[in-house]
C-alpha positions as a Python dict, from the first residue, in 0.01 Angstrom:
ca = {
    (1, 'X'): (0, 0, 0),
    (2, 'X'): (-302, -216, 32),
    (3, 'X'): (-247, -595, 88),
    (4, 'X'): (-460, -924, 85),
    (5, 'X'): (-284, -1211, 302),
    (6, 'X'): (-368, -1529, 265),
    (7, 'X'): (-331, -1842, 467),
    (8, 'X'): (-276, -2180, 278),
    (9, 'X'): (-73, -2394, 553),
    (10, 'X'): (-123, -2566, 889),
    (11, 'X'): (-64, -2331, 1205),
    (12, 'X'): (268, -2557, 1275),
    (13, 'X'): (433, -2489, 966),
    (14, 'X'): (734, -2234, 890),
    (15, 'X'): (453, -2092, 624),
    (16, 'X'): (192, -1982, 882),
    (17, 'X'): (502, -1833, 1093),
    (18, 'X'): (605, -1620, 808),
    (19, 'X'): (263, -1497, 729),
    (20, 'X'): (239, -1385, 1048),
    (21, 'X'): (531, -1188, 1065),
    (22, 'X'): (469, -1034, 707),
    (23, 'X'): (112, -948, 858),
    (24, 'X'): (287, -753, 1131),
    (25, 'X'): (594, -621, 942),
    (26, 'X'): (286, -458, 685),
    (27, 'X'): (134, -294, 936),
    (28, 'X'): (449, -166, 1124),
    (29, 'X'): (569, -70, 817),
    (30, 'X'): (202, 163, 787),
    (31, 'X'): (58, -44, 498),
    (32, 'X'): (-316, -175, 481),
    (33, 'X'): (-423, -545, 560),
    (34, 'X'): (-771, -500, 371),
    (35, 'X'): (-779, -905, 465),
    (36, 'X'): (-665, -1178, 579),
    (37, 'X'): (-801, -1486, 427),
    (38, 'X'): (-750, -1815, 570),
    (39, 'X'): (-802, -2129, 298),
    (40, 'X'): (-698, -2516, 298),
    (41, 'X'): (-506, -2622, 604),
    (42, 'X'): (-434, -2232, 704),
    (43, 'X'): (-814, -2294, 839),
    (44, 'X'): (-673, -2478, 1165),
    (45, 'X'): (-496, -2137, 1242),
    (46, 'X'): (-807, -2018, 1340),
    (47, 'X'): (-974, -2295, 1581),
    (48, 'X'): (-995, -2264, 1913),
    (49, 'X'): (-857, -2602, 1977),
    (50, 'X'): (-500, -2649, 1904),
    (51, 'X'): (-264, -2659, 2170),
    (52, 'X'): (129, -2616, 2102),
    (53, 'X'): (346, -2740, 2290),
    (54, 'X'): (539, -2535, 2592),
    (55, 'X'): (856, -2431, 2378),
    (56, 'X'): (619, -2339, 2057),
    (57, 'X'): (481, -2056, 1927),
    (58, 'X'): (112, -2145, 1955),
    (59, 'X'): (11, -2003, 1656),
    (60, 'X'): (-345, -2007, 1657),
    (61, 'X'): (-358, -1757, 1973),
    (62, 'X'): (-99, -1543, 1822),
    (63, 'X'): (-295, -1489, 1490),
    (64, 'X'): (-609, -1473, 1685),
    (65, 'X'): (-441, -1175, 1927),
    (66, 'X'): (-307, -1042, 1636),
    (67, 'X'): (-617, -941, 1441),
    (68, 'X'): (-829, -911, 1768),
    (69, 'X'): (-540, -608, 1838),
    (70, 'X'): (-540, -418, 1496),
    (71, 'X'): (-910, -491, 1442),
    (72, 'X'): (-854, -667, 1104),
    (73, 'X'): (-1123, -853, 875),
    (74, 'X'): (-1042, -1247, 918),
    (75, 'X'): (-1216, -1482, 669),
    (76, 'X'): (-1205, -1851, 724),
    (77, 'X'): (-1325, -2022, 408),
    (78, 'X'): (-1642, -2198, 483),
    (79, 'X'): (-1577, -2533, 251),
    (80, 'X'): (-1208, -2592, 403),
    (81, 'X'): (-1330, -2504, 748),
    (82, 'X'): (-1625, -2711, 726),
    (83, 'X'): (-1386, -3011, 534),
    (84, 'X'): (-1155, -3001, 827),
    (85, 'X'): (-1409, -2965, 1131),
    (86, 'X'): (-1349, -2579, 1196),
    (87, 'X'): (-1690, -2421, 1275),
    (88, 'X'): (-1844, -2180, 1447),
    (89, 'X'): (-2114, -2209, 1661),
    (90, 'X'): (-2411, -2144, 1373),
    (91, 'X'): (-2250, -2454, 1137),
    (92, 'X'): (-2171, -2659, 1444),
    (93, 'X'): (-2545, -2648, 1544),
    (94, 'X'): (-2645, -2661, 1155),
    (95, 'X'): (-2460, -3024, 1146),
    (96, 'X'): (-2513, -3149, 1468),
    (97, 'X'): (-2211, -3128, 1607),
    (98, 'X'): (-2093, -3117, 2002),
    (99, 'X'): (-1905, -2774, 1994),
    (100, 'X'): (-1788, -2481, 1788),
    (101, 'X'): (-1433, -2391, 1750),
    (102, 'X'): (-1378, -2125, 1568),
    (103, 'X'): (-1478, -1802, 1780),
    (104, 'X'): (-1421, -1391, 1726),
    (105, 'X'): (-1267, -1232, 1563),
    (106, 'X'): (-1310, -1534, 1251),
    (107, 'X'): (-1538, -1466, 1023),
    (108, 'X'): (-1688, -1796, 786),
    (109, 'X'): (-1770, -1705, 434),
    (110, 'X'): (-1679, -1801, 113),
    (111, 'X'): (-1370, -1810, -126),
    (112, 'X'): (-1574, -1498, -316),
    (113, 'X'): (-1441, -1259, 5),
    (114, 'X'): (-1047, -1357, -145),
    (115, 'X'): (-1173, -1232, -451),
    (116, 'X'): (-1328, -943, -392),
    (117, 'X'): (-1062, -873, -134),
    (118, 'X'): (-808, -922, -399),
    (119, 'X'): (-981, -648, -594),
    (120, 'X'): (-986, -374, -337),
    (121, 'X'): (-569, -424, -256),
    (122, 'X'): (-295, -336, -445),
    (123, 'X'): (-131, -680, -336),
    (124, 'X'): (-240, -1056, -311),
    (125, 'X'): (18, -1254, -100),
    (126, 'X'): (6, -1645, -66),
    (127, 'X'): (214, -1837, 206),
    (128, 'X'): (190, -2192, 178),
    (129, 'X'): (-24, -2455, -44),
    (130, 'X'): (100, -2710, -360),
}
């Protein structure tokens, strides 16, 4: 089976914990992750910057090792990323800003790459938002 995950909540919520072990139960189970796709707060999953403390998962590394590992396709939506200070080098220089934080294996595009992602899999599965 084919599956689209996607990301609505912080990296420190029990949300972005449990997409992360669906992600890997999918795959160990020897379904498809056609993509991940991270939207709204799930953006901060994907910077560079957050540190968790020393008896926390630190999320954003595992999620980052994670796809880095099985070589998955990681969308960041551009509009939340941007919203919430998440960019990559190109944006960062496009705005003016000091540094980038968002590095490989993220990928910025837009909220058409859910879409089309959600017509290439046989399943679309949310984890957090309202």
């Amino acid at each position: 089976m084919k599956f689209v995950i996607a990301l609505f909540a912080p990296p420190h919520s029990p949300a972005a914990r449990r997409a992360l072990r669906f992600a890997e139960a999918t795959l160990a189970g020897g379904h498809e992750i056609v993509r991940l796709f991270f939207y709204q707060d799930g953006v901060h999953s994907a910077s560079s910057n957050p540190v968790a403390g020393q008896d926390e998962l630190d999320m954003a590394a595992a999620w980052s090792r994670f796809v880095s590992d099985n070589k998955l396709d990681a969308v960041v939506c551009i509009a939340a990323a941007l919203r919430r200070g998440v960019l990559n080098a190109e944006e960062a220089s496009r705005y003016d800003r000091p540094a980038a934080n968002l590095q490989a294996p993220w990928e910025l595009s837009g909220l058409g790459q859910l879409h089309e992602a959600a017509q290439l899999a046989d399943r679309l599965v949310c984890f957090g938002g309202d």
